[in-house]
MIMI-817604 format. One record per residue (C-alpha): residue number from 1; x, y, z. Coordinates in steps of 0.2 Angstrom, whole numbers. Layout:
[gulo NUM,[X,Y,Z]],
...
This chain:
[gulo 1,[-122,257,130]],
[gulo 2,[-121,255,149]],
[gulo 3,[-113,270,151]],
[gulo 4,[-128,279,142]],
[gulo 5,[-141,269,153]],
[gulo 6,[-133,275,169]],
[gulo 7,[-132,294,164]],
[gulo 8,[-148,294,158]],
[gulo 9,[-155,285,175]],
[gulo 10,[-146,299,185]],
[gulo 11,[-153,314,176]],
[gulo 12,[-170,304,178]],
[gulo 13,[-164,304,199]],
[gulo 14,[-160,325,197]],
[gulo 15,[-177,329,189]],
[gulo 16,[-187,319,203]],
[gulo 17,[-178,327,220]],
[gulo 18,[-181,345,211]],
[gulo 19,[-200,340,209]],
[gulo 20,[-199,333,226]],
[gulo 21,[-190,347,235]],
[gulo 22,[-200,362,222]],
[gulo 23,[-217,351,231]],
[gulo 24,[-210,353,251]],
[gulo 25,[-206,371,249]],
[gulo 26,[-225,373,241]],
[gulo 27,[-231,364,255]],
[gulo 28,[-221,373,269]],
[gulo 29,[-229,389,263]],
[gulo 30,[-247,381,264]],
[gulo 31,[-248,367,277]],
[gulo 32,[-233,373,290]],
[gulo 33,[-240,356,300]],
[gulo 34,[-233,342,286]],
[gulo 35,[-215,350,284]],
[gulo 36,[-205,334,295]],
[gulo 37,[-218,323,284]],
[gulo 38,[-211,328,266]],
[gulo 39,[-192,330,274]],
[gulo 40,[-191,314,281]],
[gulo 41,[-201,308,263]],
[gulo 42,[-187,319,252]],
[gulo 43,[-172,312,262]],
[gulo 44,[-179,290,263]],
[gulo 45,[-181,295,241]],
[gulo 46,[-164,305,240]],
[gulo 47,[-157,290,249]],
[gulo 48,[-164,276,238]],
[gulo 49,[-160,284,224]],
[gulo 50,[-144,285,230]],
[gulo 51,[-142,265,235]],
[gulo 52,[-151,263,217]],
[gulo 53,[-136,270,206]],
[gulo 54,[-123,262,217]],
[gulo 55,[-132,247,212]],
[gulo 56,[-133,249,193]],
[gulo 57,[-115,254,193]],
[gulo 58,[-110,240,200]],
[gulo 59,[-120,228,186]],
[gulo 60,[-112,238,173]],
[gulo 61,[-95,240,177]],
[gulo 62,[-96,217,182]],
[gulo 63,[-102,215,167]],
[gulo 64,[-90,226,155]],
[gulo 65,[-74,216,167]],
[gulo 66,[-85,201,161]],
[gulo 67,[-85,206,143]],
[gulo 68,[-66,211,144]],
[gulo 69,[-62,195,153]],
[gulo 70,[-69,185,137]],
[gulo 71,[-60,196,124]],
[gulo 72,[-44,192,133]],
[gulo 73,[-49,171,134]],
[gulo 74,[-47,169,117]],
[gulo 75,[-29,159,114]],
[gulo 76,[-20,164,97]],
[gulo 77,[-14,147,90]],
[gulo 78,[-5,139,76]],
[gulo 79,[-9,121,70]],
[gulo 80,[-6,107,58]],
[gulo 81,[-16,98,48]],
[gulo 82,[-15,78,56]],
[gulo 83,[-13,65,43]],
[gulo 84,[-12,46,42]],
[gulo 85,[6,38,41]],
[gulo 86,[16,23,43]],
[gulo 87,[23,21,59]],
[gulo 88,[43,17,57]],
[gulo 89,[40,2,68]],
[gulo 90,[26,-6,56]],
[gulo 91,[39,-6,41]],
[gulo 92,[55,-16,37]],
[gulo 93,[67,-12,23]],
[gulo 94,[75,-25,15]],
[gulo 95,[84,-29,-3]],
[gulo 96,[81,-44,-12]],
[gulo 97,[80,-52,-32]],
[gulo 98,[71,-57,-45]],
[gulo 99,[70,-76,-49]],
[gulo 100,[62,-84,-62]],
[gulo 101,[45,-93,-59]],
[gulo 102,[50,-110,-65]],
[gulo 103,[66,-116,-72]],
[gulo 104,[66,-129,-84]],
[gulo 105,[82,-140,-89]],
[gulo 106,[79,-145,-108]],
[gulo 107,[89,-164,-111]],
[gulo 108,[93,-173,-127]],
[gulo 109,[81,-189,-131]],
[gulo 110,[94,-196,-142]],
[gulo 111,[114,-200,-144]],
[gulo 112,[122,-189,-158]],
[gulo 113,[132,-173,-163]],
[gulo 114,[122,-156,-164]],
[gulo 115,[127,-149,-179]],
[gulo 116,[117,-132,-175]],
[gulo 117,[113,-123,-160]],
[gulo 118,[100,-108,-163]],
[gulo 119,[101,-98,-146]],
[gulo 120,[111,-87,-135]],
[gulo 121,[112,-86,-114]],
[gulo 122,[98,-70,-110]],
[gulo 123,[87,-73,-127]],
[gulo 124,[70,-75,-127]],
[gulo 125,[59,-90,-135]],
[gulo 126,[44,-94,-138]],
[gulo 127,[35,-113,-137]],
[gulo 128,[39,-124,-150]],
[gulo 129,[55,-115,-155]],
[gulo 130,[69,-125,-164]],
[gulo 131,[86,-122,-151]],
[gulo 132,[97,-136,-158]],
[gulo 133,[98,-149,-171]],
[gulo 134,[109,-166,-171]],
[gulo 135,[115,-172,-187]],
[gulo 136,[103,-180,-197]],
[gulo 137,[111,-188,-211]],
[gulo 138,[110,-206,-203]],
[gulo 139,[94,-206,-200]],
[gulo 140,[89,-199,-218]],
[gulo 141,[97,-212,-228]],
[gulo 142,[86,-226,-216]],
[gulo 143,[71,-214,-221]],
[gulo 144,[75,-215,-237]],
[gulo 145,[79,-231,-241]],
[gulo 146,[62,-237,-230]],
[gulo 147,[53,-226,-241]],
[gulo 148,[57,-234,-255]],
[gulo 149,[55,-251,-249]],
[gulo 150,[39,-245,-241]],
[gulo 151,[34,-239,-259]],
[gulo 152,[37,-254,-266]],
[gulo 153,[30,-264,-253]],
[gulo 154,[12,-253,-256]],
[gulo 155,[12,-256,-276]],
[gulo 156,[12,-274,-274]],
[gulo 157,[0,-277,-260]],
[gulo 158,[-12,-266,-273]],
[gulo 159,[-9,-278,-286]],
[gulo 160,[-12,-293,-275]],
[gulo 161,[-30,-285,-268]],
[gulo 162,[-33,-284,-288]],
[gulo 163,[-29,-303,-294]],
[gulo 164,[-38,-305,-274]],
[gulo 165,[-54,-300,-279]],
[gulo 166,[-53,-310,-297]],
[gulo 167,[-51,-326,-286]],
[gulo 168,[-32,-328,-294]],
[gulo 169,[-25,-331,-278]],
[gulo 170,[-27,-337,-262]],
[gulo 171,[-31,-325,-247]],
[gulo 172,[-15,-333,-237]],
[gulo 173,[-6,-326,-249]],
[gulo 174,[-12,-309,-251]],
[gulo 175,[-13,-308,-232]],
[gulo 176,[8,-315,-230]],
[gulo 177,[11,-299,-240]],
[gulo 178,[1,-288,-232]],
[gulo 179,[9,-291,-215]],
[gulo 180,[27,-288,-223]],
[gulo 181,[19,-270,-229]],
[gulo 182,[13,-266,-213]],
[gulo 183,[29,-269,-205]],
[gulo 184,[38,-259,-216]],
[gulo 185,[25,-244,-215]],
[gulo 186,[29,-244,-194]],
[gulo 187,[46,-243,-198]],
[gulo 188,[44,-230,-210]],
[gulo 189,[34,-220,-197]],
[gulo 190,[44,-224,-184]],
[gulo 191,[59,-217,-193]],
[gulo 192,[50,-199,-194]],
[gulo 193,[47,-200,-176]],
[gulo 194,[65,-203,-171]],
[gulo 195,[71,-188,-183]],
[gulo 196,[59,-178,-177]],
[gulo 197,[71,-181,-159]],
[gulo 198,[84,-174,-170]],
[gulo 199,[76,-157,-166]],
[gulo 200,[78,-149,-149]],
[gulo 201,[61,-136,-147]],
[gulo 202,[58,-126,-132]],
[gulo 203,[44,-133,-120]],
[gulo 204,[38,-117,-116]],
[gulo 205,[41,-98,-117]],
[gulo 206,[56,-90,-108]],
[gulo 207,[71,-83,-106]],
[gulo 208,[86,-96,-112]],
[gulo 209,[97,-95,-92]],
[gulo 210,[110,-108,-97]],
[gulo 211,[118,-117,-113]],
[gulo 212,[129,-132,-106]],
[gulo 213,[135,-139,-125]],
[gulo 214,[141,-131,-141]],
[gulo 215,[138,-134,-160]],
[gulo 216,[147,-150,-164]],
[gulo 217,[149,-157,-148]],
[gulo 218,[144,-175,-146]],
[gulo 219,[130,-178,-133]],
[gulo 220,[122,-194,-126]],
[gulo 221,[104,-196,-123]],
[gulo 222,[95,-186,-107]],
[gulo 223,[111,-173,-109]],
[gulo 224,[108,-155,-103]],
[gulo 225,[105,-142,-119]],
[gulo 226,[99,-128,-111]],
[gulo 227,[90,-118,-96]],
[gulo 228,[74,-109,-100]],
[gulo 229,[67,-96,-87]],
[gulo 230,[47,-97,-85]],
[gulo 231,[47,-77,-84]],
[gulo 232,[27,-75,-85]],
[gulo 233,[29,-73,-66]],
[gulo 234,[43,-67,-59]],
[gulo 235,[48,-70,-39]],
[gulo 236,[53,-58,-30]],
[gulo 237,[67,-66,-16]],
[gulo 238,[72,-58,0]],
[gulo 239,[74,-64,20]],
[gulo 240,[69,-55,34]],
[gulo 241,[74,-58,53]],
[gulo 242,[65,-73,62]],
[gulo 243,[58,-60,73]],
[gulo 244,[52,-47,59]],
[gulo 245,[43,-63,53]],
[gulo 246,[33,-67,66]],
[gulo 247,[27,-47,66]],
[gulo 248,[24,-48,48]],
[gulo 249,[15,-66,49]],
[gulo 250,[4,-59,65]],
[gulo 251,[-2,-44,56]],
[gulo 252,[-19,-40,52]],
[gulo 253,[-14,-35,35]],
[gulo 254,[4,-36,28]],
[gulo 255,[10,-32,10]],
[gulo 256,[26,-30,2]],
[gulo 257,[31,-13,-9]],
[gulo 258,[43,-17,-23]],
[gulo 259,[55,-6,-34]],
[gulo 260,[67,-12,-46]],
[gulo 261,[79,3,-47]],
[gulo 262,[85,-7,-67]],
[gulo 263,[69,-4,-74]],
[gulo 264,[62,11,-64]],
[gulo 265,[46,1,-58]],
[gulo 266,[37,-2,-43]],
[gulo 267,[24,-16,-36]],
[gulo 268,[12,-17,-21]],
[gulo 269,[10,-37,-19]],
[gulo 270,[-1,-45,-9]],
[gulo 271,[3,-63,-16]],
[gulo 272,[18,-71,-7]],
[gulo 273,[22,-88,2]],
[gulo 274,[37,-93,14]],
[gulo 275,[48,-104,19]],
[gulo 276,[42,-105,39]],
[gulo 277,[60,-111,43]],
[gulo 278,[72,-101,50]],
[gulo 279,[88,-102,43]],
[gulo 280,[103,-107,54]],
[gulo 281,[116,-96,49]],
[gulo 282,[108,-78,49]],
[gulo 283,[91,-82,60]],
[gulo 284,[81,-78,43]],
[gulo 285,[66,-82,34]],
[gulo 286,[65,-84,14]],
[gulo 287,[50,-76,7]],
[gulo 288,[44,-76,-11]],
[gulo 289,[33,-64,-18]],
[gulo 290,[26,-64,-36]],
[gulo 291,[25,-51,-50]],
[gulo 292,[14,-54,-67]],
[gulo 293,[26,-53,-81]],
[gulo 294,[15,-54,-95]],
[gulo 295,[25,-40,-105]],
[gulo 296,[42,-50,-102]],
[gulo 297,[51,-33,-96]],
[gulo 298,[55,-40,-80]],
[gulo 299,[71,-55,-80]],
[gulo 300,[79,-66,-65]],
[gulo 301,[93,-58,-58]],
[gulo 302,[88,-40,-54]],
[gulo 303,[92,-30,-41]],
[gulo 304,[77,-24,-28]],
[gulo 305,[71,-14,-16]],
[gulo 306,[58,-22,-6]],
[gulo 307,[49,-14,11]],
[gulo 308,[38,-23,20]],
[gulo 309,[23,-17,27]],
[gulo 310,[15,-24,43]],
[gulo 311,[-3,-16,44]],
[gulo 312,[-14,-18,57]],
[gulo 313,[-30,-8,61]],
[gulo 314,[-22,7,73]],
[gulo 315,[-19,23,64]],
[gulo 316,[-2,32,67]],
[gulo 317,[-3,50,65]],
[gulo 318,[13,60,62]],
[gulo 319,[15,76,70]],
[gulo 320,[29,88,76]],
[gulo 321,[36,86,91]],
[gulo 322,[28,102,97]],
[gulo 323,[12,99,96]],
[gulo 324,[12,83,113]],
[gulo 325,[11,88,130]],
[gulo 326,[17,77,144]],
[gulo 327,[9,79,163]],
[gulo 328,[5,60,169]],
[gulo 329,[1,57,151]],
[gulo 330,[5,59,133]],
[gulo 331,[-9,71,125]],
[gulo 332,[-13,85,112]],
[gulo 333,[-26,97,108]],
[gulo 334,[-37,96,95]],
[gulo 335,[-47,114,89]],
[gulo 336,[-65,108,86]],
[gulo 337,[-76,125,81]],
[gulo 338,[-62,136,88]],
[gulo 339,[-62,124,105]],
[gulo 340,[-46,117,112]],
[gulo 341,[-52,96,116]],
[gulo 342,[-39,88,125]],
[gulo 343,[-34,71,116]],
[gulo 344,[-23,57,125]],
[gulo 345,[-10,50,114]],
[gulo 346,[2,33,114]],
[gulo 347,[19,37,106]],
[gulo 348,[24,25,93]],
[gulo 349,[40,33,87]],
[gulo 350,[50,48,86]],
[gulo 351,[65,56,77]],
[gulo 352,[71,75,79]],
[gulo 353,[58,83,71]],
[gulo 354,[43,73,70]],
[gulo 355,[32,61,83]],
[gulo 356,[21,46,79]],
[gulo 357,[6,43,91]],
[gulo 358,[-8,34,90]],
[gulo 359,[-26,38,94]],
[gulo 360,[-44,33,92]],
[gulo 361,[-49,51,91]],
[gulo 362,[-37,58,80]],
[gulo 363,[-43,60,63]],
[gulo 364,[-36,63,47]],
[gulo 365,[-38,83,41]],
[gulo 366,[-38,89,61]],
[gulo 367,[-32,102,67]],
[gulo 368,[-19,100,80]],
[gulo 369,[-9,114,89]],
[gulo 370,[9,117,88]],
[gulo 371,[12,133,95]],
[gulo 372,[3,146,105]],
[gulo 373,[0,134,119]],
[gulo 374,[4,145,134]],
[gulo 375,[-12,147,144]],
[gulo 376,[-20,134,135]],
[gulo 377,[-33,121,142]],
[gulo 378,[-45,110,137]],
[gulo 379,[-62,119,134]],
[gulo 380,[-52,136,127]],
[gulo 381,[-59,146,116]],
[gulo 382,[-44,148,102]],
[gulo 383,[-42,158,86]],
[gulo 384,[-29,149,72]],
[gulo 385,[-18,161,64]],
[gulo 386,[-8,148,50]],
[gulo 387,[-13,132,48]],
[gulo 388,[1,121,42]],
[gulo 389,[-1,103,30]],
[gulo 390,[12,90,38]],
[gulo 391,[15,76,25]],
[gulo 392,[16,58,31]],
């Protein structure tokens, strides 16, 4: 276009001076007086014509460098997509177990011999569940011979209210007898009480832990018979270092991730408590955390990964080592509409391949560059040619 303008402005120029010379040869041949007036006037217009094209040259050809200048500016680059990550220092790998909520001893309330015990160490039971029974045949023939007498003792005393209420005898009489009936109806009652000891039921649902007799052994009252897990929660059992604690207890947000490589199952928890006492041996801090077991698939005694997380409100970003520049400063570049920003960094860890920084600025789903850096400043005008996805 500019090359267009300026031919067409010099054919303009050539038309003009042959006007202008076509009008000093008519006016020599009429007026021979003006000749130095239209010679000196064709050689000033020659001339400023002249200086004119120079001039318009010059604009065109700055202005087609200009046009090449911002054609060669724009900086191919590659780039990765940024994307939020946990920061090797903000996590701790440990193993632990699982425990059992509560454990509960269940004793004997009696002296006697179990003839019968109804469970197995790992079984579950239910509440109310029958797991061991003493013999009984002691306390049935009192029960049955006070049953009688306590039959007995009843058909009287109905007889005496009858004969009572026809004035036949004496209300000291009816009221001796009826004291004898009563105290024969408690220990008739009381009787069914204490067989009713003879029976050892589970106080609560769980997993039998323990059996510390066997059928036929003789045990004396407030004796172990068994341990029952309280598995509706389950505890999850690990230590950390005294140092990792005081990381994990200072942080803005801390969970735990658990997997349980028996069962195939993972957990975030949130719910947990501690010991706050350092051990003395190993430096270390029990923790529990707990799991709802409602389903009773988890038991005590487990095997399990656990990581601990210590979150806080800085965003790490994990990129390849590529993309960070040093000069007196960690920094980037971020491509925002096809400009390069430059984005200081803080390095928060690093392996061979990758780099964890953090950043205010840095967003998930940005653009960072990796390669194609050479010439590259903040403000350039850049044109991506792969974006890559790097996973946390």
């Amino acid at each position: 276009m500019a090359k267009t303008l300026l031919n067409l402005f010099l054919m303009q120029s050539l038309i003009i001076i042959k006007n202008l010379r076509q009008k000093l040869i008519f006016t020599v041949s009429i007026v021979g007086r003006k000749i130095i007036s239209y010679k000196y006037f064709l050689l000033f217009t020659t001339f400023a014509i002249f200086i004119g094209i120079i001039f318009l040259k010059k604009i065109f050809i700055v202005e087609e460098i200009s046009q090449q200048d911002e054609v060669k500016q724009v900086i191919p680059v590659e780039v990765v997509k940024a994307e939020y990550s946990l920061g090797i220092n903000n996590k701790l790998t440990t193993n632990g177990k699982t425990i059992a909520y509560e454990t509960h001893p269940v004793k004997s309330n009696i002296t006697g011999k179990i003839t019968e015990l109804d469970c197995s160490v790992g079984t579950y039971v239910k509440k109310g569940d029958i797991l061991a029974i003493f013999d009984t045949e002691q306390i049935d023939y009192q029960i049955e011979l006070t049953t009688q007498e306590y039959e007995i003792k009843k058909k009287k005393l109905d007889s005496l209210q009858k004969l009572l209420d026809k004035d036949l005898i004496s209300y000291t009489e009816y009221a001796n007898h009826e004291i004898e009936y009563l105290e024969v109806k408690q220990r008739y009652h009381r009787l069914l009480d204490d067989k009713t000891k003879h029976y050892i039921v589970a106080p609560l649902s769980g997993i039998v832990e323990e059996k510390f007799v066997v059928a036929g052994e003789f045990v004396t009252q407030k004796d172990k018979i068994v341990m029952i897990h309280d598995i509706q929660i389950i505890k999850i059992g690990f230590n950390i270092d005294e140092l990792d604690y005081q990381k994990f207890k200072s942080a803005e947000n801390s969970y735990i991730y658990v997997y349980i490589p028996a069962l195939d199952l993972s957990f975030t928890l949130n719910d947990f408590k501690t010991s706050e006492i350092a051990q003395e041996k190993n430096h270390s801090v029990y923790i529990e955390a707990f799991i709802p077991n409602d389903d009773n698939l988890i038991t005590p005694g487990l095997f399990v990964n656990v990581d601990v997380i210590f979150s806080d409100d800085q965003q790490v970003i994990k990129l390849p080592n590529s993309a960070i520049f040093f000069e007196d400063h960690y920094f980037c570049y971020v491509i925002e509409n096809d400009i390069a920003k430059k984005v200081a960094v803080e390095i928060s860890d690093s392996d061979n391949t990758n780099i964890s920084v953090i950043s205010t600025i840095i967003k998930s789903g940005d653009q960072v560059v990796v390669s194609g850096k050479k010439g590259l400043y903040d403000g350039a005008k850049v044109l991506i040619d792969n974006t890559l996805v790097v996973s946390p």
